[in-house]
N, C-alpha and C positions, 0 to 999 in steps of 0.2 A: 235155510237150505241153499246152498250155494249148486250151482249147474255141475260140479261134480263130484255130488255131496252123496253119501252112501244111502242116503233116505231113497234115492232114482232106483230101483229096483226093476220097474217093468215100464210097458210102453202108456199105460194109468198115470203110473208115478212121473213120470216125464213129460205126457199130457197137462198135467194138473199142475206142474211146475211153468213150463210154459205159460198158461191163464194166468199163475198165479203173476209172470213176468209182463206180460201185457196187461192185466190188470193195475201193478205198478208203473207202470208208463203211461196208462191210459193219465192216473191223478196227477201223473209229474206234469204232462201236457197242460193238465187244469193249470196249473198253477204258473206254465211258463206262458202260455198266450194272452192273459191279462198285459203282460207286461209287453207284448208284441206288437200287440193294439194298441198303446201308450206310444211305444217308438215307432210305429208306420206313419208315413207321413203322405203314403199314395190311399188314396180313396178305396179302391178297389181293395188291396191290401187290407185296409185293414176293417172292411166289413166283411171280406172274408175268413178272418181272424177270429171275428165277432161269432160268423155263423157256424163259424168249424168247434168254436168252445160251447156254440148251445150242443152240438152232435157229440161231441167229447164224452161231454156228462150225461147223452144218451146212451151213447157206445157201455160207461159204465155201468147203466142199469140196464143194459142187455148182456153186458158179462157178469151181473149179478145174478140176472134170472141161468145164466147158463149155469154158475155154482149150484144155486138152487137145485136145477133139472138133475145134476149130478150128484144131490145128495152131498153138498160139502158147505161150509160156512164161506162167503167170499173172505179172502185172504189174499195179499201181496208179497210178493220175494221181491228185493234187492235188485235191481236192472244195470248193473254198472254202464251198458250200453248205452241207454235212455240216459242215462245220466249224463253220459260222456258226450253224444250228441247234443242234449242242452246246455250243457257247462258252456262246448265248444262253440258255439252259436252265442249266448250272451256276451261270452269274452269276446267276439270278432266284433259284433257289434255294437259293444262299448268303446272298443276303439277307433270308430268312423264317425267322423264329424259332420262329411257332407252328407245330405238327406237322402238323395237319389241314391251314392253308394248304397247307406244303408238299409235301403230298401230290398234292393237287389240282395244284400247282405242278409236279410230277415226271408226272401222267399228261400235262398238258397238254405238255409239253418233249417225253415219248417219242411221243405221237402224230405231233407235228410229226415225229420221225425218218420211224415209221412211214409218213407219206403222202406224205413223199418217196421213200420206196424204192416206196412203191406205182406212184408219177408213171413213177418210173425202169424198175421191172419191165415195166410195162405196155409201156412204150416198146421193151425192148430186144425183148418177145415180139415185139410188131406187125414191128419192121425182121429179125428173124429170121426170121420167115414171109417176109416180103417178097423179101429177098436169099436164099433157100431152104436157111437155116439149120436142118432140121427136124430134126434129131439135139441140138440144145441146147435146143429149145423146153423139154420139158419138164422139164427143169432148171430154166429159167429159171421155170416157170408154178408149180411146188412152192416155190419162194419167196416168188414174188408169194401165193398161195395161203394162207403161215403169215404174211405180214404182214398179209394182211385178216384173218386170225382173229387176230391179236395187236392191232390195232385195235379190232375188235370186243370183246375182253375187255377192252381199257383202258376201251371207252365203258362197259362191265360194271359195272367195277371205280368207275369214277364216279360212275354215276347209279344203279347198282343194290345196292351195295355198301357206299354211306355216304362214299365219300371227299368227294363235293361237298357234302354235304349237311352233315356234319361240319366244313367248311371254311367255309361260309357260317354254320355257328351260331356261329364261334370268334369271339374276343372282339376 
């Protein structure tokens, strides 16, 4: 089901499309901070990496339980976004040699994840209140919740930490 796919019928159908897109982003996320953690070379960086992929894979089994509460199978659609953001983030960062850059390179990439899921969460709370979804809000609002704190430690991690600062003295 593609975003404007004739299956979107009602504010349900575009709810449930939604999840089902943050759901797909959620596993893409699994699968690209393994490798983030491998390329960080700042401390900070990359046990924050460490701790945002144990929350990841909680985040999915709190959009599981919200399928559940919804009476639906968990199921994923196609995120060309999430995708686009990852791609675009591995390709910058395969091409930085010095370490500091690409550190600086690696918070900039995860934030960009990050304020997509934020964009998203926000959105699914608002249409969940709305269509009187109130049994999965707070699922949905513990997610949104650890990706603002996982933001807020990247900006940490950047400005307070030494990765930017370290990246603009490098040669």
């Amino acid at each position: 089901m593609g975003i404007f796919s004739k299956d979107i019928r009602s504010m349900d159908d575009l709810f449930l499309h939604q999840l089902q897109d943050i759901y797909y982003a959620e596993q893409q996320i699994t699968k690209a901070l393994p490798k983030m953690i491998e390329k960080a070379t700042n401390r900070d960086l990359a046990a924050g990496f460490k701790t945002h992929l144990e929350e990841t894979q909680k985040q999915i089994e709190r959009l599981d339980k919200v399928f559940e509460k919804l009476g639906k199978k968990p199921s994923a659609t196609s995120c060309p976004a999430i995708d686009g953001i990852i791609k675009e983030a591995d390709e910058v960062a395969g091409e930085i040699e010095d370490k500091a850059v690409l550190d600086a390179a690696l918070v900039s990439g995860a934030q960009a994840v990050e304020h997509y899921e934020i964009c998203r969460y926000g959105t699914l709370i608002a249409w969940a209140e709305r269509l009187g979804h109130d049994d999965v809000v707070r699922f949905l609002t513990t997610n949104l919740n650890e990706e603002t704190a996982t933001n807020s430690k990247l900006n940490t991690i950047a400005m307070r930490k030494g990765v930017n600062s370290k990246a603009a003295n490098a040669a």
